[in-house]
N, C-alpha and C positions, 0 to 999 in steps of 0.2 A: 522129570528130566526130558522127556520127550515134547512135550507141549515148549521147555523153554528151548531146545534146538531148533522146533520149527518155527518157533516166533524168532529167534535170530535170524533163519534162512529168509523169513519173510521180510525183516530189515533190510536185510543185505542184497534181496532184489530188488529192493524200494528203490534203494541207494542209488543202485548200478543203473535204473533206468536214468534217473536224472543226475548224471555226472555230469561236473564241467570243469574243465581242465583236472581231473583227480579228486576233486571235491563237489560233494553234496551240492547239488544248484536250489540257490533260494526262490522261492516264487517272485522277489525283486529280479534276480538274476534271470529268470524266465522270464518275467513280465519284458527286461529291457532286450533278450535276444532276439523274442518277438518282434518291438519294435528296430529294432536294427533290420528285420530282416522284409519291413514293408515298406523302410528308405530307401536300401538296396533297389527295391523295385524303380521307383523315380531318379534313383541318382543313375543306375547303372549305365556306362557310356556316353554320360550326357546325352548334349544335341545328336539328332541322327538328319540324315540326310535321306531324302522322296521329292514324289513331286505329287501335284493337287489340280484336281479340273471341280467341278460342280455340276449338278444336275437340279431339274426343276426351273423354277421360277421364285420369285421375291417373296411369294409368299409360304416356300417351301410344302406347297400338297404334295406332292409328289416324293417327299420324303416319310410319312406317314406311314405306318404299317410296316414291310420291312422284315430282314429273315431274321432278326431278333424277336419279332414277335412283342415289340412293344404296342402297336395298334396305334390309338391314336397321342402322339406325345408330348403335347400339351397334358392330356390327363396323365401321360404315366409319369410325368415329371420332366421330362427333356426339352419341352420346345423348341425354338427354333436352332439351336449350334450344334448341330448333330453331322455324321459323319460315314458313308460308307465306307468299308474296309477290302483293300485286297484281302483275297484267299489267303496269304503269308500273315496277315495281321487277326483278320477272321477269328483262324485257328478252329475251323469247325462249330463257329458259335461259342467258346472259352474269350471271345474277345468280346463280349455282348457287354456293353455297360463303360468297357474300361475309357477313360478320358486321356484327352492328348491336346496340349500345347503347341499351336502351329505358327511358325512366323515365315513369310514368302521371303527367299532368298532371291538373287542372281538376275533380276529381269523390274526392268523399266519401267513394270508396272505393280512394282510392290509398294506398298505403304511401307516404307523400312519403320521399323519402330514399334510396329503395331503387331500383336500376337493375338489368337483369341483358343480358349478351348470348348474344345468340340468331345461330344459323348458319341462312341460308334453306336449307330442302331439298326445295321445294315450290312449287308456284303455287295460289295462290288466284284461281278464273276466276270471272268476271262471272257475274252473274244477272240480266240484260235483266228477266227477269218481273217485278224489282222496283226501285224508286225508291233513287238512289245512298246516297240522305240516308236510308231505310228499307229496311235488310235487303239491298240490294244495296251490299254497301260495298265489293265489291271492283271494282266497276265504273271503267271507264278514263274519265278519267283520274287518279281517286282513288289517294293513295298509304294500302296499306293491309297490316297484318301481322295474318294470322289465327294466332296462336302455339299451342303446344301447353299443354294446361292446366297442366303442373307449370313451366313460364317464366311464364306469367300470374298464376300463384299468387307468382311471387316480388315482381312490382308492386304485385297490387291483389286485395282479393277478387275472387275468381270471381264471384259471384250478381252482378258489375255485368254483367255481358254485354260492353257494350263503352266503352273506354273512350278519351278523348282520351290521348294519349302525344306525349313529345318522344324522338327518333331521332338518331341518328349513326353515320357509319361508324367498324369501331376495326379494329386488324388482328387477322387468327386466329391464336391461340396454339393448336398440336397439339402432341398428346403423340407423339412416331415419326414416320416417314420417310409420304414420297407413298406412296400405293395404287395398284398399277395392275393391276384387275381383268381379266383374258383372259375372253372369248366367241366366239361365231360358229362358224366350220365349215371344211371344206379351203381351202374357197376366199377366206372372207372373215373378217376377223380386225377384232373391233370391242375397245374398252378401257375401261373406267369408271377414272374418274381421281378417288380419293376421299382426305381427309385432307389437305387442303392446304392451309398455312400462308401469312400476311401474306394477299393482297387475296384469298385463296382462291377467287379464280376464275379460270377457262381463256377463254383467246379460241381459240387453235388448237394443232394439236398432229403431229407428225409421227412416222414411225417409221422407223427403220432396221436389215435384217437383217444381220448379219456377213457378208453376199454382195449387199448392195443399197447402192445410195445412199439419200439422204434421202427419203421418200415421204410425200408429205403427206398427211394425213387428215381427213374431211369430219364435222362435224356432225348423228350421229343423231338422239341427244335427248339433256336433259337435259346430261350430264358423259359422255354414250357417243361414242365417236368410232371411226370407221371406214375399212377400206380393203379394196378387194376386190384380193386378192393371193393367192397360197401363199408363207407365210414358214415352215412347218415344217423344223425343224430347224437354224435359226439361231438363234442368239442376237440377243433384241430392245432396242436404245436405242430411246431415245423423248427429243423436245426440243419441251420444251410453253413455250408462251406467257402470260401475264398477261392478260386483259382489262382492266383497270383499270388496271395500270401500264403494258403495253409490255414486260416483265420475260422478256425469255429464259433458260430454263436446258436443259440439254444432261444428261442420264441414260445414261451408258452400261453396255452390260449389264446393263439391269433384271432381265429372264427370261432363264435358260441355254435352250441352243441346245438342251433335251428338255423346254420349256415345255407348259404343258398347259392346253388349257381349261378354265376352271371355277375357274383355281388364280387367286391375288392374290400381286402381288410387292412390295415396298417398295423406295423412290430416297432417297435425300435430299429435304430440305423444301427448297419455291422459296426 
């Protein structure tokens, strides 16, 4: 009698986690709330309204490297359409990755017609010394993309400096699987997470050695993520998280258990 109370009680919290509207939610009915809720992210608001300057030169060096922490991005998949973020877009590095739809509005020197998207890889910081409305345009709480010159060449002539633009989020199309960059030392073992597909950004991220359970891992910078452990000589999964959706996926056996620093391994896209 006891055994079958507690297997009902165990039903009946099965139940109550996944309710929808009063009834039992199907894994169809999950599977499609999910997706409603990573269009949400693209449709919400439509067009927004910013404005755009550029930094660099044609051949965008100076876009390279970057407080994302992608280094160079040609290899981490980005090349050239990339994007610094005001601090309000940023979001403390939660903006690493995500892509955006720009088309130059309001000014003589737009290509009307012409839209391109751009992946942020970068933070554009304030410049207190000067007026939001004059030269300080990345200042908070202004939404603002300092793009690289060969993405603003595809909008608008250059010689505008800066221009009004309308924005949207769209998802990232990659070519090949996640990047998961190794670094650090015996003891501590950090990841750069580059090349990743739909809201292409990370909220959190964990790692597992072929001899450990799940270990979660902390927020260096950018797309770095870290754990002070000795995982030498296992084989590493890693199960990264979505910012933007909530989206868990699970990598097993990224790196073989004779992983090495310095090396990059590729997972499947989220």
């Amino acid at each position: 009698m006891m055994r079958s109370v507690i297997a009902c009680l165990l039903l009946c919290a099965t139940l109550l986690v996944s309710v929808d509207h009063g009834r039992a939610a199907s894994p169809k009915s999950l599977k499609k709330r999910a997706t409603n809720a990573a269009k949400d992210i693209y449709n919400a608001g439509g067009w927004k309204q910013a404005f755009a300057t550029f930094y660099g030169d044609e051949t965008a060096r100076e876009t390279m490297g970057g407080a994302c922490g992608y280094g160079n991005l040609y290899q981490s998949g980005y090349g050239l359409m990339t994007a610094a973020l005001s601090s309000t877009l940023f979001n403390s590095g939660y903006g690493c990755g995500q892509c955006y739809e720009i088309t130059c509005t309001l000014s003589k020197h737009c290509y009307f017609g012409k839209s391109v998207v751009v992946t942020a890889t970068n933070l554009c910081p304030p410049n207190w010394s000067k007026p939001s409305n004059n030269g300080g345009w990345c200042n908070p709480p202004r939404v603002h993309f300092d793009m690289s010159k060969p993405a603003f060449m595809k909008i608008a002539f250059w010689r505008a400096g800066i221009i009004p633009v309308s924005y949207r989020r769209v998802p990232c199309a990659r070519s090949g699987g996640m990047n998961f960059k190794l670094s650090g030392n015996r003891w501590w073992l950090m990841v750069f997470i580059t090349n990743v597909g739909g809201s292409g950004d990370i909220k959190a991220v964990s790692v597992k050695g072929s001899r450990t359970g799940w270990i979660a891992m902390t927020r260096n910078w950018g797309v770095g993520f870290q754990v002070f452990k000795q995982l030498q000589g296992q084989s590493l999964s890693f199960m990264v998280t979505c910012y933007s959706t909530g989206k868990t996926t699970v990598h097993n056996n990224v790196a073989p258990a004779n992983w090495q620093l310095g090396s990059t391994y590729s997972a499947k896209q989220l």
